[in-house]
N, C-alpha and C positions, 0 to 999 in steps of 0.2 A: 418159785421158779426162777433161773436162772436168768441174769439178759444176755440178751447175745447179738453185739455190737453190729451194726451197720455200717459204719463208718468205710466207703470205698465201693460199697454199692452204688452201681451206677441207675441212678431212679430215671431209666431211660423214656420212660414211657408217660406221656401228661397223665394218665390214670393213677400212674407211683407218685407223680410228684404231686398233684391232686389228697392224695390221700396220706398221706407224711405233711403235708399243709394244714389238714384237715387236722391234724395228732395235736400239730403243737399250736395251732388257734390261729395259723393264716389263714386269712379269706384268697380263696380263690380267684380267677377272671382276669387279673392284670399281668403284667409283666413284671413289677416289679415284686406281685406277690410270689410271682414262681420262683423267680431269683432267691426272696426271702425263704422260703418254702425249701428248696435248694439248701441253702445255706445251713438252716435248722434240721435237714435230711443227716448232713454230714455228722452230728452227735448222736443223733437217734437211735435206739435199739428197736430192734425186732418184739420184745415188749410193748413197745408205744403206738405200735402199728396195727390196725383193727384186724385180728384173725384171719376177715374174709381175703383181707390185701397182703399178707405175709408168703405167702406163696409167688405171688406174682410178683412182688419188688426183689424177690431172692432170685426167681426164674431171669429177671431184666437181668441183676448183678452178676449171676453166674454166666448168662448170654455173654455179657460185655466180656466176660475175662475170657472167656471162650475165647470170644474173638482178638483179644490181646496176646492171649497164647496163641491164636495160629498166624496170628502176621507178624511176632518174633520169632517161631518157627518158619515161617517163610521167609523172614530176612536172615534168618541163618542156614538155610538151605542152601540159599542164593550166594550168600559170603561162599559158602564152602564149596560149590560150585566155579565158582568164577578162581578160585583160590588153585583149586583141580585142574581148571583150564587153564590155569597159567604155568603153573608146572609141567602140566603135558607140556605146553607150548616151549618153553626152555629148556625142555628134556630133548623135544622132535630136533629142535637147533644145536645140542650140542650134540646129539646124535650124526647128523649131516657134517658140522664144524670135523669130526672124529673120524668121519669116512672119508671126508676131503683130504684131510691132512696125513690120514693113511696111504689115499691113493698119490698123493705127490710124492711123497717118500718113496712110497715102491719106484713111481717113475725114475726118480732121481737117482736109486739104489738099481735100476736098468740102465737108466742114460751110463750112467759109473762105469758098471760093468763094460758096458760096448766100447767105452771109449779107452778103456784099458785092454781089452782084447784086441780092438784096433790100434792102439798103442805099439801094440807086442805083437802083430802077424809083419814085422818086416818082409817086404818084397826078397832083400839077400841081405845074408850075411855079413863079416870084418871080412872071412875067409874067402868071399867070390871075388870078391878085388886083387887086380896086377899090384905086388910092391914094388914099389918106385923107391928111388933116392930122396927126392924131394914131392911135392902137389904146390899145386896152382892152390886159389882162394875158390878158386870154379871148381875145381875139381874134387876141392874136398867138402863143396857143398852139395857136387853131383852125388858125391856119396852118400852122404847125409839124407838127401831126396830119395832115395833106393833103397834106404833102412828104412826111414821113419815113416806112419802111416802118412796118408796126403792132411788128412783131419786134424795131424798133430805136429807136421813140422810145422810151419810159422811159430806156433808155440816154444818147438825148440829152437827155433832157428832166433827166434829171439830173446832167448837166452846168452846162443854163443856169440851174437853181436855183442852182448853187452859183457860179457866175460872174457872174450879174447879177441874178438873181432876176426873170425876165422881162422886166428892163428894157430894151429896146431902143438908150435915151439912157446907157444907162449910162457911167460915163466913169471913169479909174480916175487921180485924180489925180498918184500917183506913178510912172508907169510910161505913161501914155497909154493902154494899152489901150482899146476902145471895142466898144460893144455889147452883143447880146445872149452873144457865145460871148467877147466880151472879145480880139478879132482886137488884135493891136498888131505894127506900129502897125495902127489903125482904118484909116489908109488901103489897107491890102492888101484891102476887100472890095470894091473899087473895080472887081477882075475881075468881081464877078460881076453888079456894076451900080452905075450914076453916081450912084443915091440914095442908098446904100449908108449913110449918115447919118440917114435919114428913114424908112426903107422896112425893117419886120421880114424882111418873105420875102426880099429879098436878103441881109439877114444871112443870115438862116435856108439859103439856096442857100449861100450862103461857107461858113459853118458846116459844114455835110455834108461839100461837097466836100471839105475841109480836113480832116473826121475820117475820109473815107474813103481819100484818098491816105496819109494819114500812118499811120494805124492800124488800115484794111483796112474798118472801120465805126464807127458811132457807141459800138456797145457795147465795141470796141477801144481806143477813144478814152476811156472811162468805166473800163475796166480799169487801165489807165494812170493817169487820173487817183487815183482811190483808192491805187495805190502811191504819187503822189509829189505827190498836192494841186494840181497842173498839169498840162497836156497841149499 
């Protein structure tokens, strides 16, 4: 008949280990015979263990694994569990992170729009203006306040401080540049009228238009310039 190794059975029960002591010629009753008893269990075969007892030292062993098997099934439940709830948890966050940052955008892609459609409903036209010979610095700012929206002059307005200082004649000797927004050449504000040399409000029309195509508005156009002293 074959043996068929013990080794790793767990002789949980003083009756197993009583009787695997008994096999191999430990006396029972002390502690240190159990230990020994123990000890000589771990080479034992199923062979050396009396008939009546081989059922039940195999029942303890397979009991034990039982239970070794379901508590690293249950630590790996738990791993993969907690594993799961961490992932939902940085999925829910980057879901939110995703929706926030969508809904700013649209804001920002609203605020845009308004302030370029406020940009561009001027109160009046180059065309509702008396031409004069000459304008005052008031006067050609009066106009400037009557085109541009209220939200957006200072924006423009301080520009044309820093570019001509209201002047309308302004002429920029190295570069050409000309007027109040300093168009160069001067002759590009030609689109917006043929006085374009004499006449603020058609600057003033060039102007806008010009910081409104290129920079979405005049405070667009003012943001720009303060990074790089030009626009």
């Amino acid at each position: 008949m074959s043996r068929i190794s013990v080794r790793g059975f767990a002789v949980a029960s003083a009756t197993a280990v009583t009787t695997v002591g008994a096999v191999v010629g430990v006396a029972s009753g002390s502690q240190a015979s159990v230990d020994n008893t123990e000890a000589a269990a771990a080479d034992a075969t199923i062979a050396d263990i009396p008939a009546g007892q081989q059922a039940q030292v195999q029942t303890a062993s397979l009991t034990q694994q039982a239970d070794e098997a379901s508590t690293s099934a249950g630590a790996a439940a738990l791993k993969a569990a907690q594993e799961s709830a961490r992932k939902a948890a940085a999925q829910t966050a980057q879901d939110k992170k995703d929706a926030a940052d969508a809904k700013a955008q649209k804001e920002a892609e609203e605020r845009k729009k308004k302030e370029l459609a406020a940009s561009r409903s001027a109160a009046r036209d180059a065309g509702d203006f008396l031409v004069k010979s000459s304008y005052t610095v008031a006067e050609v700012q009066s106009m400037a306040r009557q085109m541009v929206a209220s939200e957006q002059f200072q924006c423009f307005s301080n520009i044309v401080d820093h570019e001509s200082s209201w002047n309308y004649r302004a002429t920029n000797a190295s570069s050409g540049a000309y007027g109040l927004v300093q168009a160069l050449p001067g002759s590009k504000m030609a689109s917006a009228g043929s006085d374009w040399q004499t006449n603020p409000a058609t600057q003033i029309k060039w102007g806008l238009n010009y910081m409104n195509d290129r920079y979405g508005s005049p405070c667009g156009a003012w943001s720009f310039w303060q990074a790089n002293n030009w626009y």
